[in-house]
VOGU-3710 file (C-alpha; in Angstrom, 3 decimals, decimal comma):
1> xxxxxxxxxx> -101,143/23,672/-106,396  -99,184/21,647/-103,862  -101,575/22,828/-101,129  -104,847/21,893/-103,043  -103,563/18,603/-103,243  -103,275/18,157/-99,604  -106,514/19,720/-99,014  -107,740/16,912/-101,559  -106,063/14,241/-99,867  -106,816/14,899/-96,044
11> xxxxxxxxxx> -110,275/14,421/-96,321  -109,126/11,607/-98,304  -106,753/10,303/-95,802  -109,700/10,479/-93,023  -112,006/8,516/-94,568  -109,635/5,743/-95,026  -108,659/5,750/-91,746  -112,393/6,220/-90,211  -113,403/2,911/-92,477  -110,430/0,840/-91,306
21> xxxxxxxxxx> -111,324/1,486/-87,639  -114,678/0,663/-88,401  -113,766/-2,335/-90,063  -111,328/-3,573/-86,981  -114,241/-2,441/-84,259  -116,634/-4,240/-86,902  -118,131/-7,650/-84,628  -116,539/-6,178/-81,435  -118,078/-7,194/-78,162  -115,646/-4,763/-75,400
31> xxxxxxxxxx> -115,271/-6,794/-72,343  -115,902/-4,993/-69,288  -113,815/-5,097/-66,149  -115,818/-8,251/-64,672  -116,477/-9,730/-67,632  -112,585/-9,848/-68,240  -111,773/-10,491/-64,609  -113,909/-13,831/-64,540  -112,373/-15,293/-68,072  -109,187/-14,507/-66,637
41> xxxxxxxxxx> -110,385/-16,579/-63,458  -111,429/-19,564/-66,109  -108,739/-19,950/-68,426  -105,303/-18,750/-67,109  -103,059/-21,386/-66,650  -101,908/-20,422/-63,720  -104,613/-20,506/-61,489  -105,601/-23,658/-62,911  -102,214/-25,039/-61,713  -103,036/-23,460/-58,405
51> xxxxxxxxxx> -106,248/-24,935/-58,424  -104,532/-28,159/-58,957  -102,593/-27,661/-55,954  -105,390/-27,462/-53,799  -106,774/-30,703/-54,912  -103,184/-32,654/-54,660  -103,494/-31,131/-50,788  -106,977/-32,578/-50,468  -105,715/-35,923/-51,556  -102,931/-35,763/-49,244
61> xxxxxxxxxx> -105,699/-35,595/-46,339  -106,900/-38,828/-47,725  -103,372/-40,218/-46,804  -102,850/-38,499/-43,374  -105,660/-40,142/-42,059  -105,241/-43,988/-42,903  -104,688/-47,056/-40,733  -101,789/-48,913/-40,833  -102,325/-52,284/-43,072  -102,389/-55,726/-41,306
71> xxxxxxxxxx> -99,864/-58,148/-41,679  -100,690/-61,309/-42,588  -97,510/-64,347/-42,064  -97,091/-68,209/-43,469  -95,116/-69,915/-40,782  -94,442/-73,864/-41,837  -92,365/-76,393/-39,279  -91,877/-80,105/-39,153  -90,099/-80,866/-42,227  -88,321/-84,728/-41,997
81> xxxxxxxxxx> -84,695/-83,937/-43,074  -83,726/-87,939/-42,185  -85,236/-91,217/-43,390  -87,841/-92,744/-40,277  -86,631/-96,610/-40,148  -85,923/-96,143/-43,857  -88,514/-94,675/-45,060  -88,015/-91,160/-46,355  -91,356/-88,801/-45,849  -90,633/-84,946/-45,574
91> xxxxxxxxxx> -93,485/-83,648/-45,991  -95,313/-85,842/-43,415  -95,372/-84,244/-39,738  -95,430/-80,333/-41,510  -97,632/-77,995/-40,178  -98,665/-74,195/-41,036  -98,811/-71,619/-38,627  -100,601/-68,231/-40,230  -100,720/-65,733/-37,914  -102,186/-62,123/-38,193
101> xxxxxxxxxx> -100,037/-58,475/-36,627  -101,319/-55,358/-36,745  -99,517/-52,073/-35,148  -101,737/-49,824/-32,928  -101,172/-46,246/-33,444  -101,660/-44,278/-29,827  -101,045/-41,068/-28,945  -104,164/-39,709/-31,370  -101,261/-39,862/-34,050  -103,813/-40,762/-37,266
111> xxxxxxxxxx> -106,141/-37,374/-35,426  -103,392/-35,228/-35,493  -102,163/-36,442/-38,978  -105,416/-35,344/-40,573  -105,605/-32,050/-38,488  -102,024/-31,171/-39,871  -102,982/-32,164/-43,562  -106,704/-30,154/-43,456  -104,221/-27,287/-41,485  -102,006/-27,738/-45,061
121> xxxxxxxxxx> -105,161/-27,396/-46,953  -105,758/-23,999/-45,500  -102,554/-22,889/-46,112  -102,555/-23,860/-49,835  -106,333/-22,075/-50,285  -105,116/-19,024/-48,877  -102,265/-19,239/-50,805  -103,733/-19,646/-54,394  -105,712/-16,623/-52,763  -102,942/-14,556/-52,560
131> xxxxxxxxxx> -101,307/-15,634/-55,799  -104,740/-15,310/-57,527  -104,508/-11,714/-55,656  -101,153/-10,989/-57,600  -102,643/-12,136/-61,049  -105,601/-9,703/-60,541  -103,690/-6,848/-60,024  -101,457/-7,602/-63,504  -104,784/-7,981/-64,922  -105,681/-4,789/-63,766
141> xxxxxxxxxx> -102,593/-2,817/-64,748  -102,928/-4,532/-68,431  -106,964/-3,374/-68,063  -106,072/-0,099/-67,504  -103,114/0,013/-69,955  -105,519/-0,600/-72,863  -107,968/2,117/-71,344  -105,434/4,865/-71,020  -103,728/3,564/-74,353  -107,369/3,911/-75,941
151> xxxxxxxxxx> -107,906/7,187/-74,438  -104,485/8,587/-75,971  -105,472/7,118/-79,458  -108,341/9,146/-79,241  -106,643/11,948/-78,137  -104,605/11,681/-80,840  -107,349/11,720/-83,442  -108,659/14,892/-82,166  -105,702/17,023/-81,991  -105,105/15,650/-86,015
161> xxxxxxxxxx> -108,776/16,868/-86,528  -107,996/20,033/-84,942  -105,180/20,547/-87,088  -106,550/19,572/-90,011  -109,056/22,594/-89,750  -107,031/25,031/-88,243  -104,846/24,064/-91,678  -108,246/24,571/-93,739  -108,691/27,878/-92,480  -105,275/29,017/-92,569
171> xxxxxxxxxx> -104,989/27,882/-96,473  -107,725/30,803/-97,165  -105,391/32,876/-95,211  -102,684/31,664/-97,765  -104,618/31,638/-100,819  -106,360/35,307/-99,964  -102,865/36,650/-99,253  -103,172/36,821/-95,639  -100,537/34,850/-94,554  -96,937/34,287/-95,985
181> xxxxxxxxxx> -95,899/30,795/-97,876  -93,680/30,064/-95,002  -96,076/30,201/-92,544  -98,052/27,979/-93,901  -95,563/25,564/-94,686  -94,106/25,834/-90,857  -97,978/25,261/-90,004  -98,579/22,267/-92,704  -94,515/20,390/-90,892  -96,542/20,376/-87,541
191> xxxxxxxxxx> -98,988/18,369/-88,586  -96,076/15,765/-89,076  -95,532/15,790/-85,085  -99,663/14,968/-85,118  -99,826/12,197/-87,317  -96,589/10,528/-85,632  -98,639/11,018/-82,031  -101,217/9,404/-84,002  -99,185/6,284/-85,242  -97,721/5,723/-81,852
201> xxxxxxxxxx> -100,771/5,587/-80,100  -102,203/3,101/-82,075  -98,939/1,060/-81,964  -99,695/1,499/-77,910  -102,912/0,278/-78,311  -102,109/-2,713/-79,766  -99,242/-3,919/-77,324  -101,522/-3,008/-74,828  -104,245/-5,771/-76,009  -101,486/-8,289/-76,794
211> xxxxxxxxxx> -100,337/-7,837/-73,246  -103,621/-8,772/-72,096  -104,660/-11,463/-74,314  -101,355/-13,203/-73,212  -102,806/-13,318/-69,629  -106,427/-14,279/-70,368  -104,431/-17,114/-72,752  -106,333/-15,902/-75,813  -105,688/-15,877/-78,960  -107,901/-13,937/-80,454
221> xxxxxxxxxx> -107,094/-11,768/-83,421  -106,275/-8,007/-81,671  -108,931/-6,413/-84,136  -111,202/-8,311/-83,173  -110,343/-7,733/-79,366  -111,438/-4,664/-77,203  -112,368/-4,084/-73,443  -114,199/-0,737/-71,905  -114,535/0,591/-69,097  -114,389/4,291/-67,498
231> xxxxxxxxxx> -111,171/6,087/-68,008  -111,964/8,409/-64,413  -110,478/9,365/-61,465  -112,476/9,664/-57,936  -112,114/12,513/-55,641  -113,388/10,389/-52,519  -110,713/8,766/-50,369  -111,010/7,113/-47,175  -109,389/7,466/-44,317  -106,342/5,085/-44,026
241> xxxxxxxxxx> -107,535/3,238/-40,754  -110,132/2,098/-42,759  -108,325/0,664/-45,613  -105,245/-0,996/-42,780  -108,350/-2,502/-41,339  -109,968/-4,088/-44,436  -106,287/-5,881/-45,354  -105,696/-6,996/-41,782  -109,215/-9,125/-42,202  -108,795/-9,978/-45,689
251> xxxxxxxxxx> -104,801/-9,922/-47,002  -104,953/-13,948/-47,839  -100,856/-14,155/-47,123  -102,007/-12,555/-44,148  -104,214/-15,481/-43,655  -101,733/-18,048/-44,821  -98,986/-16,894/-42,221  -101,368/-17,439/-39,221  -102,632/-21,065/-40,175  -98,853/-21,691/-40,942
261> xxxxxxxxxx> -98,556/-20,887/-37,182  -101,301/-22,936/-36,262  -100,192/-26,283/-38,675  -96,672/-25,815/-37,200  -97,997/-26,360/-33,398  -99,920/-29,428/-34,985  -96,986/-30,717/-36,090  -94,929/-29,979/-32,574  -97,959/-32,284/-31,254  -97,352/-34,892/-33,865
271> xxxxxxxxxx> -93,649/-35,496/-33,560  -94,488/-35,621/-29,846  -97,140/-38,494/-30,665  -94,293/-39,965/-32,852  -92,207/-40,281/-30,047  -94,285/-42,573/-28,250  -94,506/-46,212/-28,423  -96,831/-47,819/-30,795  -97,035/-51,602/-29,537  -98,021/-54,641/-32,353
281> xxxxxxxxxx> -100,492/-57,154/-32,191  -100,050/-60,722/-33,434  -102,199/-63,483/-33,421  -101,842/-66,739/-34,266  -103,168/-70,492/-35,007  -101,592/-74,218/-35,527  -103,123/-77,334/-35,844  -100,879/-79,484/-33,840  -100,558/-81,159/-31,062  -99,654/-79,097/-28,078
291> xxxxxxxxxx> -96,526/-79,870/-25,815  -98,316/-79,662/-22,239  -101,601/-81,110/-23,803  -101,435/-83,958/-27,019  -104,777/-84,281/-27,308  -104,987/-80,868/-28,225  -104,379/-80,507/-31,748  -105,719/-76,841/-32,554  -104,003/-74,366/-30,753  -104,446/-70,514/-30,641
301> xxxxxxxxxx> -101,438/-68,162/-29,512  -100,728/-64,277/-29,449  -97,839/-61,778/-28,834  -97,457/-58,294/-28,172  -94,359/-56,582/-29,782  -93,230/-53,354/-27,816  -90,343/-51,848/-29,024  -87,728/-50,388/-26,738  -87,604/-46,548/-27,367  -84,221/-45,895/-25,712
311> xxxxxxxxxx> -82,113/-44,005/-28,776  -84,676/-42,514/-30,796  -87,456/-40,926/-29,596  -88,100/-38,725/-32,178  -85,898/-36,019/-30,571  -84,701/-34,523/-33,674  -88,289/-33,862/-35,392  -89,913/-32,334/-31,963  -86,428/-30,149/-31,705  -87,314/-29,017/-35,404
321> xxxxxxxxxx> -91,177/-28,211/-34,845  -91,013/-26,703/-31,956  -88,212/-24,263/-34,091  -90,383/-23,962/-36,832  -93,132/-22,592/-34,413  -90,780/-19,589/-34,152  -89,840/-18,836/-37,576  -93,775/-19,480/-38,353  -94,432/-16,622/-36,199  -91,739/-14,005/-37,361
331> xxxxxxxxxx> -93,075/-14,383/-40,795  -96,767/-13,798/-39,126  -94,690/-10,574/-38,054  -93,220/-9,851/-41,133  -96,591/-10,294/-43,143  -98,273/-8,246/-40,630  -95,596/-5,635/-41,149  -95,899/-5,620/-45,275  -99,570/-5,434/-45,255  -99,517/-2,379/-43,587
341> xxxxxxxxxx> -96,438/-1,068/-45,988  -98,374/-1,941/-48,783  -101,770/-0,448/-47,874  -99,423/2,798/-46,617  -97,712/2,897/-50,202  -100,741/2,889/-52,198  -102,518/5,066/-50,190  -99,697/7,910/-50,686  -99,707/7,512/-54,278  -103,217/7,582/-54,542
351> xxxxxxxxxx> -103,039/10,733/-52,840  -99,890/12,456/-54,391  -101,918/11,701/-58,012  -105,767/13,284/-56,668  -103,185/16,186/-55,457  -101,910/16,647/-58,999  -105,293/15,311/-60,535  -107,483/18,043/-58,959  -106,359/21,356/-60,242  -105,436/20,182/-63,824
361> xxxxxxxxxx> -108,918/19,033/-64,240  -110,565/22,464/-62,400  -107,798/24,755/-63,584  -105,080/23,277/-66,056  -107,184/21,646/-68,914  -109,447/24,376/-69,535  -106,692/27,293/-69,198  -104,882/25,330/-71,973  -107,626/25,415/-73,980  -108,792/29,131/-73,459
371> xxxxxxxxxx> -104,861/29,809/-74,090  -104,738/27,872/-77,149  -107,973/29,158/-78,706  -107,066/32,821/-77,878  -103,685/32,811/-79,631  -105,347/30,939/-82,626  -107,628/33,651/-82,743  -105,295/36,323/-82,633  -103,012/34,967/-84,881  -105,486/34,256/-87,522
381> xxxxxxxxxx> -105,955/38,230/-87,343  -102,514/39,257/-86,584  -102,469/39,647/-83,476  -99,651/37,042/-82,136  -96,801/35,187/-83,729  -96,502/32,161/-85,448  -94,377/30,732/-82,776  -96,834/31,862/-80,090  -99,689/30,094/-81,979  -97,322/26,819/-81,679
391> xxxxxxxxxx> -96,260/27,008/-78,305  -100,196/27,493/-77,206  -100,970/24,715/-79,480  -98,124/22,245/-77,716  -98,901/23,615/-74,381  -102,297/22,675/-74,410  -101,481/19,203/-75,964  -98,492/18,302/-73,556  -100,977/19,600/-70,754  -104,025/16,577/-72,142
401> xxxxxxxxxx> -101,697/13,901/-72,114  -100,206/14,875/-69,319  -103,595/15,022/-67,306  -104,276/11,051/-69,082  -101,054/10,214/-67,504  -102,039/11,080/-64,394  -105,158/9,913/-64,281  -103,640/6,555/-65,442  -101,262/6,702/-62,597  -104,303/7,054/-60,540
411> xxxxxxxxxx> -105,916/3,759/-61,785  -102,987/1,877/-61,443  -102,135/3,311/-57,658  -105,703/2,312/-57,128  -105,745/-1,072/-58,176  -102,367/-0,769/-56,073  -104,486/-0,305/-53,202  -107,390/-3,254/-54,069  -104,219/-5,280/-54,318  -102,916/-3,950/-51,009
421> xxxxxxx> -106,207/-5,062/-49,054  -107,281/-7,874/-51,483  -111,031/-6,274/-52,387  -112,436/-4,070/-54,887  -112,275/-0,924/-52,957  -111,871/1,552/-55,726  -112,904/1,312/-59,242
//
C-alpha cells in the first residue's frame, strides 16, 4: 500500500515540478554571451566611473594647454597732503597710471604641458582597458557559472527520471515477488540522495544568476532571468607563441606601462622647461607732464621683469622625473614579465583540463553508462547484487558530474586565457 502511494505521487510530484519550471522560464528571453557582455558594458557602474575618468583627463588637457592671464594694474600719484597758500585741494595734481604685464612662457612649456596631459590621456584609456579587461573576465566566470550550474540542474533531473523508472520497474519486481521488501526499500532511500542533488542544483542555479545580475546592476526578478550559451569544450589549441604574441600587441596594462614611460620623459622635458626663465612684460601709460619734456603730457613707458634664477631652478622636480623614468621602465619590465606568466598559466590549465577532458568524453562517460546499464540488467534478473547495482549507479553519476566539472574548469581556464591576451580567443 505504502508503495502504490509513491507510485501515485511521483508522477504527481513531476508534474508539479515540470509546471513550476515552466512557469519561471514562462516570458524568458536567455541572453547570450554578447548580448550579456554589451549590457554589462552599458550599465555597470564601474566602467561608467572609468569612463568618467577618461573625460576628467580630457578636461585636464584643456588646462595644460592655457596661457597665462594678463595683468592689468591702477597706479594713482600726486595726492596734495598740505594746504597750497591755504588752500587745501588733494585731489587736484592726481594722476592714474594703468599699466598692462603679461609673463611669456619659453622653453615650449604650454607644448609640452599638453603633450604630457594627451600622454595622461593614453594612460587612463588603456587603463579603463585593462580594468574593463578584469570586469570581463568576472563576467565570464559568472557566465559560465550559470551554464555549468544549468547543466548540473539538468543533470540532476535526469538521473531523478532515471530513478524514478528503474523504481517503476523494480516495484513489479516487488509486487510479482521477485525481489525482497528490503530491497526495494534500500532502492526507494536512494532516491533521497537524487532528489537532494536535485534541490542543490537548483539552489546553485540561482546564486549563480544573482551573482550575475549583481554585476550587470540588474534587478530583475531571477525567474524571470536566464542566459545560454554552449556548455562545450574545444579540442583545438594553439601553439603558445601564438597566444604570447597576441598579449604582447594587445595586453592594455601592457600598453599603459609603455606610454607611462613615454609621459614620464615628457615630464623630464617639462621640469627642464620649468627651470628656465620666463621674463614679464609690462606696459604702461600716464597723462602727465614728463620730467625731461613739460609739454609732453601723455607719456608711454614699459619694463621687462626677469627674475634671477640663482636658488631654484627647478632642481628638485628634474631630479624626480628623470627617477621616475626608471621606475616607469621596471614596471614596463615587470608588466612585460606578467603578461607572459599569465598567458603561460592559462595555457597549462587549459591543457591539463583537454588532458583530463579527452578520454572521459571518448572513454569514461560511455563506459559508465554501459557499466551501469549492464548491472541494472543483471540485477533485475539476478544476476548481480544490490550493492553492485548501486555502486554502478553512483559510479556512473560521480563520473557525469565529474566530466561537467571539468569541462567547467575548461571554460573558466579559457576565459583565463582571453583575459591573459585581452581578445576573444576561445569561446
Amino acid at each position: 500500500m505504502q508503495a502504490n502511494k509513491l507510485l501515485v505521487c511521483r508522477p504527481f510530484r513531476a508534474v508539479l515540478l515540470c509546471a513550476v519550471f515552466a512557469f519561471q522560464t514562462f516570458g524568458q528571453k536567455a541572453l547570450t554571451w554578447g548580448e550579456l557582455k554589451a549590457k554589462f558594458e552599458a550599465t555597470n557602474p564601474i566602467l561608467k566611473a572609468a569612463q568618467d575618468n577618461i573625460s576628467e583627463s580630457r578636461a585636464e588637457e584643456i588646462t595644460a594647454y592655457l596661457r597665462p592671464n594678463p595683468d592689468f594694474g591702477l597706479t594713482t600719484d600726486g595726492f596734495q597732503i598740505s594746504p597750497n597758500q591755504g588752500v587745501w585741494r588733494p585731489f587736484s595734481g592726481v594722476f592714474e597710471v594703468p599699466s598692462i604685464s603679461y609673463l611669456h612662457e619659453r622653453q615650449h612649456k604650454r607644448e609640452l604641458r599638453l603633450q604630457s596631459a594627451k600622454q595622461n590621456t593614453d594612460v587612463t584609456v588603456s587603463q579603463y582597458a585593462d580594468q574593463e579587461r578584469g570586469l570581463i573576465f568576472n563576467l565570464r566566470n559568472a557566465f559560465v557559472q550559470v551554464l555549468q550550474s544549468k547543466t548540473v540542474l539538468q543533470n540532476a533531473k535526469d538521473n531523478l527520471a532515471y530513478w524514478d523508472h528503474e523504481l517503476s520497474v523494480n516495484l513489479d519486481r516487488y509486487k510479482a515477488g521477485d525481489l525482497a521488501e528490503v530491497d526495494y526499500d534500500r532502492l526507494v532511500l536512494q532516491r533521497a540522495q537524487f532528489e537532494s542533488d536535485y534541490e542543490t542544483a537548483i539552489v546553485n542555479v540561482r546564486t549563480a544568476k544573482i551573482t550575475l545580475l549583481q554585476l550587470l546592476n540588474d534587478r530583475t526578478p531571477i525567474e524571470e532571468f536566464d542566459v545560454s550559451g554552449s556548455f562545450e569544450y574545444s579540442d583545438e589549441l594553439k601553439p603558445l607563441e601564438e597566444f604570447r604574441s597576441m598579449a604582447l600587441a594587445k595586453r592594455p596594462d601592457l600598453k599603459a606601462a609603455v606610454q607611462s614611460v613615454e609621459m614620464a620623459k615628457t615630464n623630464y622635458q617639462l621640469a627642464v622647461a620649468n627651470g628656465s626663465t620666463d621674463p614679464t612684460f609690462s606696459v604702461w601709460f600716464t597723462h602727465n607732464a614728463s620730467i625731461a619734456n613739460p609739454f609732453a603730457n601723455d607719456t608711454l613707458g614699459g619694463s621687462v621683469n626677469i627674475p634671477l634664477r640663482i636658488f631654484d631652478r627647478n632642481q628638485g622636480e628634474k631630479a624626480r622625473t628623470r627617477i621616475d623614468i626608471t621606475r616607469n621602465e621596471r614596471l614596463r619590465d615587470a608588466a612585460t614579465a606578467q603578461v607572459f606568466n599569465d598567458v603561460d598559466s592559462a595555457y597549462v590549465t587549459i591543457e591539463s583540463a583537454l588532458n583530463l577532458l579527452r578520454p572521459y568524453k571518448v572513454k569514461f562517460l560511455p563506459l559508465s553508462v554501459t557499466v551501469r546499464d549492464k548491472v541494472a540488467f543483471a540485477y533485475r534478473h539476478g544476476g548481480a547484487s544490490l550493492l553492485d547495482y548501486l555502486d554502478a549507479e553512483k559510479a556512473f553519476r560521480d563520473t557525469r558530474l565529474a566530466y561537467i566539472n571539468l569541462v567547467g574548469s575548461y571554460l573558466v581556464a579559457a576565459a583565463q586565457m582571453n583575459m591573459a591576451v585581452a581578445e576573444e580567443v576561445l569561446e
